[in-house]
N, C-alpha and C positions, 0 to 999 in steps of 0.2 A: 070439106075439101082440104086436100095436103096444098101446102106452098112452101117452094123448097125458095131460102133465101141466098143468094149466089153472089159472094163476097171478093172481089180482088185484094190480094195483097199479095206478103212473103214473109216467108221464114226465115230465122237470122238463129245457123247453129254453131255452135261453140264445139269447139275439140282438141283436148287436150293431147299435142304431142309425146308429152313425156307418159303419158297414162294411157295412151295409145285407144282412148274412147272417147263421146260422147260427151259434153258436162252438162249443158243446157241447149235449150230453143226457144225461141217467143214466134208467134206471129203477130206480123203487125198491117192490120186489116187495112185497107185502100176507103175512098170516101164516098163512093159509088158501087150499090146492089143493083143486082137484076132480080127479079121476081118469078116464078114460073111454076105452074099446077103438075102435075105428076105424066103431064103426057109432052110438055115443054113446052107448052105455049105461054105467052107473057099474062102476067095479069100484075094488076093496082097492089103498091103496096099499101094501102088505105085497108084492105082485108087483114093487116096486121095491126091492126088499132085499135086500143081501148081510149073509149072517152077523148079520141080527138090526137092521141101518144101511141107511137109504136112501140110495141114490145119489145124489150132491148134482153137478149141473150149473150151472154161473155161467150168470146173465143177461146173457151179452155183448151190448151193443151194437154197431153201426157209428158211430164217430165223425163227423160231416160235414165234409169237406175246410174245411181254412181256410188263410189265406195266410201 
């Protein structure tokens, strides 16, 4: 079974006026997931558990080019 993990938070982007672009972005994830199988219905996040611990995935980013 897919279980999509569904994260609140926001992004915080930097942009440099004088350089007229993009410098950086973080996200900064919220403290409360939803959980839900590939047709959208809710389910247990207990299916993402090893040994009693859920699986913890980082919020990577892509950085955007800069000079």
């Amino acid at each position: 079974m897919i279980v999509k993990k569904i994260t609140t938070g926001f992004v915080i982007q930097e942009f440099d006026t004088d350089k007229m672009q993009f410098v950086s972005q973080e996200f900064v994830a919220g403290d409360e997931c939803e959980y839900e199988d590939e047709d959208g219905e809710p389910v247990e996040s207990e299916l993402l558990e090893v040994e009693g611990q859920e699986i913890y995935l980082p919020y990577d980013m892509v950085q955007p080019e800069t000079d």
